[in-house]
C-alpha positions, -999 to 999 in steps of 0.1 A, spaced: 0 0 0 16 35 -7 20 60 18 -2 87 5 -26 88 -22 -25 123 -36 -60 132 -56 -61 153 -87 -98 165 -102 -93 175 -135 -117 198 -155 -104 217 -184 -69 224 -175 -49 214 -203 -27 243 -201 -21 235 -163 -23 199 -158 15 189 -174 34 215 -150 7 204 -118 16 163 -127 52 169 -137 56 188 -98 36 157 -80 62 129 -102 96 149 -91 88 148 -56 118 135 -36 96 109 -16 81 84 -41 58 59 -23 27 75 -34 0 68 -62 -18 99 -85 -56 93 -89 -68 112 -114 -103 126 -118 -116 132 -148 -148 154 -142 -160 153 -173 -131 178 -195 -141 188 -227 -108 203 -233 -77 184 -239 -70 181 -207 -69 140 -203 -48 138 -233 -24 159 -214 -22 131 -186 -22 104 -213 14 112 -219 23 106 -189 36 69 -182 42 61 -147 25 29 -131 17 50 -102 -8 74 -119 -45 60 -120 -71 77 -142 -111 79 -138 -137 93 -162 -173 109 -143 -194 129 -160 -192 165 -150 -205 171 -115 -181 200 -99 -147 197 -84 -163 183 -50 -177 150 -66 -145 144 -80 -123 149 -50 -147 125 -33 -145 101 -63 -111 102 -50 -114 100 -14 -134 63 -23 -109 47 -47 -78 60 -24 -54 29 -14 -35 52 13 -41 59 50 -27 95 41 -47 117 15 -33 148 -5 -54 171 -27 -36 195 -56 -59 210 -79 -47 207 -119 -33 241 -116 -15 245 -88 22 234 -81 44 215 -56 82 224 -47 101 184 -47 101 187 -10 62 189 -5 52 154 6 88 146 25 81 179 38 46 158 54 63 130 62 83 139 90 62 159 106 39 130 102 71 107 118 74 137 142 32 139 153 20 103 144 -7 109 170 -21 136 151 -46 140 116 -37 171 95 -7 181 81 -1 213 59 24 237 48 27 274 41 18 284 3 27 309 -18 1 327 -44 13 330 -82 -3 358 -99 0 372 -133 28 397 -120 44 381 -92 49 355 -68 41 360 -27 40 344 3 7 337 22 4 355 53 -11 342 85 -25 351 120 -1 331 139 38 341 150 65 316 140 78 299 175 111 307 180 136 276 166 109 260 155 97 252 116 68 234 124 42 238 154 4 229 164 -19 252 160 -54 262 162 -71 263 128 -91 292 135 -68 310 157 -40 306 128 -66 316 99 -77 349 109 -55 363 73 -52 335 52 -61 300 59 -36 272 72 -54 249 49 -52 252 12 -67 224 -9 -33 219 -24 -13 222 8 -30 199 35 -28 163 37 -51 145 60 -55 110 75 -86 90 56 -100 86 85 -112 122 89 -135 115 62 -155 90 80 -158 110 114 -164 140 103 -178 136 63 -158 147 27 -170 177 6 -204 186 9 -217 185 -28 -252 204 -19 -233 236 -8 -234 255 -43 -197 272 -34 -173 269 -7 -170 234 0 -133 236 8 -136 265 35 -170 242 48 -146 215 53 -120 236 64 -143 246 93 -155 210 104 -125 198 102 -109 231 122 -134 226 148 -126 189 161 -84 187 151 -53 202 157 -33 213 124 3 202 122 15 234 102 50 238 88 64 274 81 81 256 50 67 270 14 61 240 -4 33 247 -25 18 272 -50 -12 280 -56 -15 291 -91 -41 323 -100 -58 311 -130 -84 341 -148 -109 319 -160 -117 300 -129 -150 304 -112 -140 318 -79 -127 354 -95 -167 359 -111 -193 379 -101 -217 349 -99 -193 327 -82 -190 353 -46 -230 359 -55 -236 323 -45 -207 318 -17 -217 301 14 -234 323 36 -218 297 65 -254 297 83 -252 261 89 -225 273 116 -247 300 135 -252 281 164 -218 268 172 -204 304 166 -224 315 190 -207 294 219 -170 296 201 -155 331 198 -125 325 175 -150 305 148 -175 337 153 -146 360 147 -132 337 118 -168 336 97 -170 377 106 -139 378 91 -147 359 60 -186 380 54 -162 409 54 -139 400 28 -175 386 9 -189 419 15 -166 439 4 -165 416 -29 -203 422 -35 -198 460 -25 -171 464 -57 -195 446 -80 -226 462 -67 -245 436 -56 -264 450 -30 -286 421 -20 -255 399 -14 -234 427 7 -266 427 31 -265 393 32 -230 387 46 -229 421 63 -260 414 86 -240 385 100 -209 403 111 -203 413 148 -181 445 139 -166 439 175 -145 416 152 -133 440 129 -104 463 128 -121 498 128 -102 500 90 -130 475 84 -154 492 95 -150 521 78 -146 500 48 -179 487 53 -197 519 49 -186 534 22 -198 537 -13 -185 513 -37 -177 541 -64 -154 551 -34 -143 519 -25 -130 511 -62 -107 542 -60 -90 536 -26 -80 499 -38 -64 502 -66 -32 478 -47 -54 457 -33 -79 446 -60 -60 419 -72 -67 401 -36 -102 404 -46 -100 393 -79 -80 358 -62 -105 350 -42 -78 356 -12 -97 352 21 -91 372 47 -59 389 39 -86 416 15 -78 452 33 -55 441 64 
């Protein structure tokens, strides 16, 4: 059985998929297998993969039904006790999964792993930031999820690898959520495990203009994280973590005037969470708003969390 089982979906990313595969075959530690999805491309995206011969790499054909049901798809057919995601765009450094697999030598008692990630854009290259200070000697440390996620989250679909068995205790992607199933799982999983995070950059997440997360209709229909309103009630740092999250959605649907879907995140937020910077961002008009962003649009058009306005 190999150690991990690493899980690519694949829907029309044939100018992606070669540099994502090619990053996941170079790794330094080899005892994995590649399972992956096809969701239904009608690009050339699984001609892409077909040139790739390596017995490790396994390939499945679904019809189209939305990255979720294809990292689930996945989750079933995985062989391995330890399962990494990487979306068809995004990139790991040769280090990535030995990277895991000490700190999974190091914490064998413990469930999720992750690493710091760094966001490629169309003009550069940076480093995620996060909530949490680096422990002095120390590269890698337990943290709270929420408590670390306050700017961007510790979890990235393409930096985290998790033990299989999460999956059965706590569920996989919810499919019925019409966006934000990763941040949904992000939450559950952040609300019943420890996160063994590593300050190493192993991974990149690649900004791609076409994908659904940087259009109008996509932040329209993001999770309005109701499903969570009466645990955040009881848990500060989850209350402050959502508030944090409807800001950076409201602000969103304030720069593409969508009025109905501002109100909707914005009558959630408990502005005792926000920086009074947020708060004044809150109110203003969005013809104002556009000007004073200029720098900081391109978080917005990312789809970057909570690291929008800081």
């Amino acid at each position: 059985m190999p150690f991990f089982s690493i899980i690519i979906p694949l829907y029309n990313k044939e100018k992606f998929i070669e540099n994502t595969l090619k990053s996941v075959l170079n790794q330094t530690f080899t005892d994995y297998e590649i399972l992956i999805v096809n969701d239904g491309s009608t690009d050339n995206s699984l001609g892409r993969v077909l040139q790739f011969n390596d017995s490790r790499i396994k390939h499945f054909n679904k019809e189209n039904g939305g990255v979720s049901t294809a990292r689930n798809y996945g989750i079933k057919e995985a062989k391995s006790d330890y399962i990494a995601f990487i979306d068809a765009d995004d990139y790991w450094y040769p280090d990535f999964l030995q990277e895991i697999f000490q700190n999974i030598t190091h914490f064998p008692e413990h469930k999720v792993f992750t690493v710091a990630i760094e966001i490629e854009t169309p003009n550069n290259t940076i480093p995620a930031v996060y909530s949490i200070e680096k422990s002095k000697n120390q590269d890698c440390q337990i943290v709270d999820y929420f408590d670390a996620s306050n700017k961007e989250s510790v979890i990235w679909t393409s930096s985290a690898v998790f033990h299989k068995s999460i999956f059965k205790e706590i569920g996989d992607f919810d499919v019925n959520l019409k966006s934000g199933q990763d941040t949904d799982l992000w939450i559950r999983i952040g609300l019943k495990y420890p996160i063994v995070f590593s300050w190493k950059i192993a991974a990149r997440y690649v900004y791609d203009r076409d994908s659904l997360s940087k259009k109008k209709e996509y932040i329209a229909t993001k999770m309005d994280f109701s499903k969570f309103s009466g645990l955040e009630k009881t848990n500060p740092m989850l209350k402050k973590f959502l508030d944090l999250n409807r800001f950076s959605f409201a602000i969103k649907c304030k720069l593409y005037n969508d009025r109905d879907s501002f109100n909707r995140f914005y009558n959630g937020i408990d502005c005792k969470n926000l920086s009074v910077k947020k708060r004044i961002l809150l109110k203003l008009p969005s013809f104002l708003l556009k000007q004073l962003v200029p720098v900081n649009l391109f978080l917005v058009r990312i789809g970057l969390n909570n690291s929008v306005f800081k």
